[in-house]
C-alpha positions in Angstrom: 23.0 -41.7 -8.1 23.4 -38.4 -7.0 26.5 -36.1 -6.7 27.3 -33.2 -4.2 30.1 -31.4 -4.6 31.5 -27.6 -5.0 31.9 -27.0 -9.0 35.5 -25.7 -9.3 35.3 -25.5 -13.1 33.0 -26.3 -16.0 33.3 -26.0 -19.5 32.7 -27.6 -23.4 35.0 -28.0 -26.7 34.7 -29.6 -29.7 36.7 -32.8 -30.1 39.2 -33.9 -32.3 39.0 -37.3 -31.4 42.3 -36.9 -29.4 43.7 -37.4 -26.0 43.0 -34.1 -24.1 44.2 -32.2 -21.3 41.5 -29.8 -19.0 43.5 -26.8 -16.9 41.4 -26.9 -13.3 42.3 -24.0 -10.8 42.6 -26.6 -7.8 42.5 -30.4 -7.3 39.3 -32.1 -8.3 37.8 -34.9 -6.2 35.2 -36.0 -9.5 34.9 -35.3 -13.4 32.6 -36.0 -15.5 32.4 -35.8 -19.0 29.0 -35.9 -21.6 28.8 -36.2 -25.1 26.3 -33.5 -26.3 26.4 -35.0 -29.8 25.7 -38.4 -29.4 23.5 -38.8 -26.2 20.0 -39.6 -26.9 20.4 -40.6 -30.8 21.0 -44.2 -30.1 24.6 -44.4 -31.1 25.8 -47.5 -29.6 28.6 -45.7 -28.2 30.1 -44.2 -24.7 28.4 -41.5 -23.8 29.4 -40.2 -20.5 32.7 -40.6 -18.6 33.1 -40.3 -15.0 36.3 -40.0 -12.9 36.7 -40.1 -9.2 39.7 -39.1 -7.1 42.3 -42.4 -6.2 41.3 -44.3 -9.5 44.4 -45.3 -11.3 46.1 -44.0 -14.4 44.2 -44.7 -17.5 41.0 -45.7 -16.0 37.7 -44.4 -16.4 33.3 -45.2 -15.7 31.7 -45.2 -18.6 27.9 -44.9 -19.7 26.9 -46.2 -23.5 23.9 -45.8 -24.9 23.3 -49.4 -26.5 20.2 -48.6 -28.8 16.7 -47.7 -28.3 17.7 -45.6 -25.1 19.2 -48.5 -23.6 22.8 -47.6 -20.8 24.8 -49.6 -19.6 28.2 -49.3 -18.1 31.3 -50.0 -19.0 34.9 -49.5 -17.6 38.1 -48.0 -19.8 41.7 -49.2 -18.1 43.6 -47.6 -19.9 42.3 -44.1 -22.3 40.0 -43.4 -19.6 41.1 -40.2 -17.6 44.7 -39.6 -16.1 44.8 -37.1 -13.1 47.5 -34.3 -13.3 49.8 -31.9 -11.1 52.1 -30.4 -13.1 52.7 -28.1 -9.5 54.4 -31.7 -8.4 58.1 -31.8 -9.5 58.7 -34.9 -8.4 60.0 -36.8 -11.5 58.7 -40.4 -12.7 59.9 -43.8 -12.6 62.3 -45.3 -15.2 60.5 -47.0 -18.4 61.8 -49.5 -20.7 61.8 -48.4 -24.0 62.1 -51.3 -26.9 62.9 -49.2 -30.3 63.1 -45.8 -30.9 62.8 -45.1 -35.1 64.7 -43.5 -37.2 62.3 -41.1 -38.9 60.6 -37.2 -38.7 59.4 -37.5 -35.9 61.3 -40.2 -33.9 58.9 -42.6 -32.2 59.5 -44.6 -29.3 57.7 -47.9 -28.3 57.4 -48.3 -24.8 53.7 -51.1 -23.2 53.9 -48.3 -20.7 53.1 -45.1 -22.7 53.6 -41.3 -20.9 50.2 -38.8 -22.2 50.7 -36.4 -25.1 52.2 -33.1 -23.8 54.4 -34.6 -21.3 58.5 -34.5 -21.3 59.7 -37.3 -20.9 64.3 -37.5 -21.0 65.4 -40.8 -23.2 68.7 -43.1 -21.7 70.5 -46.0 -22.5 69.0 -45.5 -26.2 71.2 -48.3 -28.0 72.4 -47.5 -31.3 71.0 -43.9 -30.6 73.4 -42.7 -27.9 73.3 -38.8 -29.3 70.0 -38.2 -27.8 70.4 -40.3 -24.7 70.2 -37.9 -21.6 68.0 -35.6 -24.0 64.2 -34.1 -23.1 61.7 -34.0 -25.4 58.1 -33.5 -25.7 55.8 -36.5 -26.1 53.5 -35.8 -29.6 50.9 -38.4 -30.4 50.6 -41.3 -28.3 49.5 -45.3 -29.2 48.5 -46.1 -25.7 50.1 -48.9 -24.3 52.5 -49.2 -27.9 54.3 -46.1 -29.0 55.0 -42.1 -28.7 56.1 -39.6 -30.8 58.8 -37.4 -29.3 57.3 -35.0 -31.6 60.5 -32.3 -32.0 63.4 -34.8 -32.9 64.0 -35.4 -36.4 66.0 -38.4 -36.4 65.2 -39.5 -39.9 69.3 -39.1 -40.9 70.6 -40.7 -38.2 72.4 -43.8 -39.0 70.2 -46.4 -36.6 67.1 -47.0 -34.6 67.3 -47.2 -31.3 66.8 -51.2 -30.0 66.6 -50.4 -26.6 66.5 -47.9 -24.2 64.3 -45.8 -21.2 62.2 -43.0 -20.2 61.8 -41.0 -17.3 59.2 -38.3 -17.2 60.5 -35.3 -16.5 58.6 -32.3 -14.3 59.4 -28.9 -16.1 60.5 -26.0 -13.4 56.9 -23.9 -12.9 58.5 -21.2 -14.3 59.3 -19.5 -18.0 61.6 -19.0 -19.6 63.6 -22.3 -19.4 67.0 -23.7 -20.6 66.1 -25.7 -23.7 68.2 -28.0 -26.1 68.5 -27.6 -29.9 67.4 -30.2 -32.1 67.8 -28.4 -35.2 69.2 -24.9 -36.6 68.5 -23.6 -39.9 71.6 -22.1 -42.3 69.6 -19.4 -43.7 68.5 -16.5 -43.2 67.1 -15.9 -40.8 68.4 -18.6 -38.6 65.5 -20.7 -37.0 66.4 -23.2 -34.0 64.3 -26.1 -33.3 64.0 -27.0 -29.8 63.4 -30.5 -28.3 60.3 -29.2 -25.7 57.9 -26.5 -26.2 60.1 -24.0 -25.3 57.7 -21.1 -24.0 59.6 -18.3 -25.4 57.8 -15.2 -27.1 58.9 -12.9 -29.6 61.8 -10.0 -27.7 63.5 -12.3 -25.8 66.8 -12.5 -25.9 69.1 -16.0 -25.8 72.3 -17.4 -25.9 73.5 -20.3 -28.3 75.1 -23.1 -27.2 76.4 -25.2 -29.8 79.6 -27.8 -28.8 81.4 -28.3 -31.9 80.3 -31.9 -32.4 76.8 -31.0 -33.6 78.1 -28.9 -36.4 78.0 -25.4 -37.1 80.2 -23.2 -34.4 79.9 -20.3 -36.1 77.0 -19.9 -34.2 77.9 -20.8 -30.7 78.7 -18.3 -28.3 76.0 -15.7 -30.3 73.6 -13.9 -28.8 70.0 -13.8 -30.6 66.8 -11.7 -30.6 63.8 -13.7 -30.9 61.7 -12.7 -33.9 59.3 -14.9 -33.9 58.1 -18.3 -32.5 56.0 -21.3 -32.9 55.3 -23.8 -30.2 58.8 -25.5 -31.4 60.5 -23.0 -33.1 62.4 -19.8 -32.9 63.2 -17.2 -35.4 66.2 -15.8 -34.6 67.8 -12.3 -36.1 71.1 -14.4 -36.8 71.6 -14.8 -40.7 73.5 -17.9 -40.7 73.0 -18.4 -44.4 77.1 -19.1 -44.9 77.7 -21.3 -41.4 78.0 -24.8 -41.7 75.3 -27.4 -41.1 74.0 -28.5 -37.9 74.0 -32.2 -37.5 73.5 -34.4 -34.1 77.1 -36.7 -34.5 76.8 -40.5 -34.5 76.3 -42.5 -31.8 79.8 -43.8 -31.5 81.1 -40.2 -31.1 78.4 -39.5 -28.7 79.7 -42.7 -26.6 82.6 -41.2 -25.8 80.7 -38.0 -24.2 79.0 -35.0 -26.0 77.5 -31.7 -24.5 73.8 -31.4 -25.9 72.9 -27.7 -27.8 71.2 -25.4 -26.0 69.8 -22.0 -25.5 69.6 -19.8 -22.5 67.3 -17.1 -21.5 69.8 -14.0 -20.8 67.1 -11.0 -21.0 64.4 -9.7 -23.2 63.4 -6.4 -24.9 60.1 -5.7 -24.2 58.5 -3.4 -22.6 57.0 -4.9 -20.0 58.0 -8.4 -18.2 56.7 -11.2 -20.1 59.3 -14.5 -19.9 60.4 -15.5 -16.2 57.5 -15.1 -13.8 54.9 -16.8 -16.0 54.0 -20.0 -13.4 53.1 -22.6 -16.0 52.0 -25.0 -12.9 48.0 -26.8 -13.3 46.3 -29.2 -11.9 44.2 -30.9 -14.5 42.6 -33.9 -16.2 43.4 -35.8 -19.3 40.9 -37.1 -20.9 41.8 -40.3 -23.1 40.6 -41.3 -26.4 37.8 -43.8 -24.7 35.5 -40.4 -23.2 36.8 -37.6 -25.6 34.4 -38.6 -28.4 35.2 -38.9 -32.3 36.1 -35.5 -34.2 33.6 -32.8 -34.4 31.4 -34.3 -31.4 30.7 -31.7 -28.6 31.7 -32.7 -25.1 30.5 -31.0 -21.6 32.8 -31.3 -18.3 32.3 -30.7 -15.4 34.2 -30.5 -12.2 34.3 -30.9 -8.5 35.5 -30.7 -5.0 34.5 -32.4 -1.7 32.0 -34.6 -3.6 29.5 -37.3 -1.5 27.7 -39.9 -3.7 
């Protein structure tokens, strides 16, 4: 077979045997991914990966290398390669959600499952109402089973979820963002926890918004420097060391209606703009646990436009 195309992007990394996502500065038509580790050593194992434009969700061409040189194909359908364009706002369809566990993180089982990184906004979580209408970001995924939404600790709530939905949710192309508060320290210095990778950097300044169900009003209303950040977190130079707790309420209060937590972007300290022209907006590829390769194994891609086979 042979393959003529334009090469919009190429590139290596070393896997960690998990789902991952490839940044592309235009729409590819064709991707194709290599094992550099295993090909040629007779691994009995799938050693190339190939993608073409209009295959579905999940799906992928494989090549394994049987033994004693020996390839055959195969087909993944469903931790093949997922196309992406994160320019597309367009949000998804609604998914049934069956459970949704009470634990650090929370994990929601779902037989259709969204791809690690995404945001996806919960609803109609039974016997969890205080996060239903909340976004979060999806953590590790079990395709086809469960998904972590990796910033909720819900571990102290007083039920699972037993039913529910998800939607996935396409994040405005541009930083910084209105984000809801999963979790604030009482210490000092106050650090707030919020439910999506919140894209703030250190100098930006914010707004607390805490309604007085979720505890601690001391600190709603305040206006905060960030200090410091992590892809979750913000260090704030609030010392809140003598406010109450923060604390989602149950899911009977929430029933009756509740105002999620949240922070606003209201200006920033630096000396040059940094937080609300940043376009986050890619096309891309994921590439799912059947092409990535095991931990340590070095993978090659490579991809391409107006492609003829």
């Amino acid at each position: 077979m042979s393959v003529q195309g334009d090469v919009i992007a190429r590139g290596s990394f070393v896997s960690t045997g998990a789902a991952q996502t490839i940044e592309l500065p235009t729409k590819p038509d064709y991707f194709i991914i290599t094992n550099r580790s295993l090909w040629g050593t007779n691994p009995n194992a799938n050693v190339r990966g190939e993608w073409y434009t209009g295959m579905a969700a999940g799906t992928a061409l494989n090549t394994l290398e049987s033994g004693a040189g020996v390839l055959t194909a195969g087909v993944s359908t469903t931790a093949g390669f997922t196309e992406i364009d994160y320019s597309n706002l367009t949000d998804g369809a609604e998914v049934a959600i069956t459970a949704i566990t009470a634990a650090n993180p929370g994990v929601a089982s779902a037989a259709t499952t969204p791809l690690a990184g995404d945001i996806v906004r919960i609803t109609d979580s039974t016997a969890m109402l205080q996060i239903a209408g909340m976004e979060f970001t999806v953590g590790v995924v079990n395709a086809g089973v469960n998904f972590q939404l990796a910033y909720l600790n819900s571990a102290g709530f007083a039920a699972a979820a037993t039913a529910g939905n998800y939607r996935i949710i396409r994040d405005p192309a541009f930083l910084p963002r209105r984000r809801y508060i999963t979790a604030i320290t009482a210490a000092n210095p106050a650090v707030i926890t919020t439910s999506i990778a919140h894209g703030y950097v250190a100098g930006d300044k914010i707004r607390i918004n805490v309604p007085a169900a979720f505890g601690m009003p001391q600190i709603d209303g305040l206006l905060a420097t960030i200090t410091a950040v992590t892809a979750s977190t913000i260090t704030t130079d609030i010392n809140s060391t003598a406010f109450t707790a923060f604390a989602f309420p149950t899911s009977a209060v929430a029933a009756a209606g509740v105002s999620f937590p949240h922070i606003l972007p209201v200006g920033e300290i630096s000396t040059i703009l940094t937080g609300a022209v940043r376009d986050d907006a890619f096309y891309g590829i994921n590439i799912g646990t059947d092409c990535v390769g095991a931990n340590t194994n070095v993978m090659d891609w490579v991809a391409l436009r107006g492609v003829t086979i």
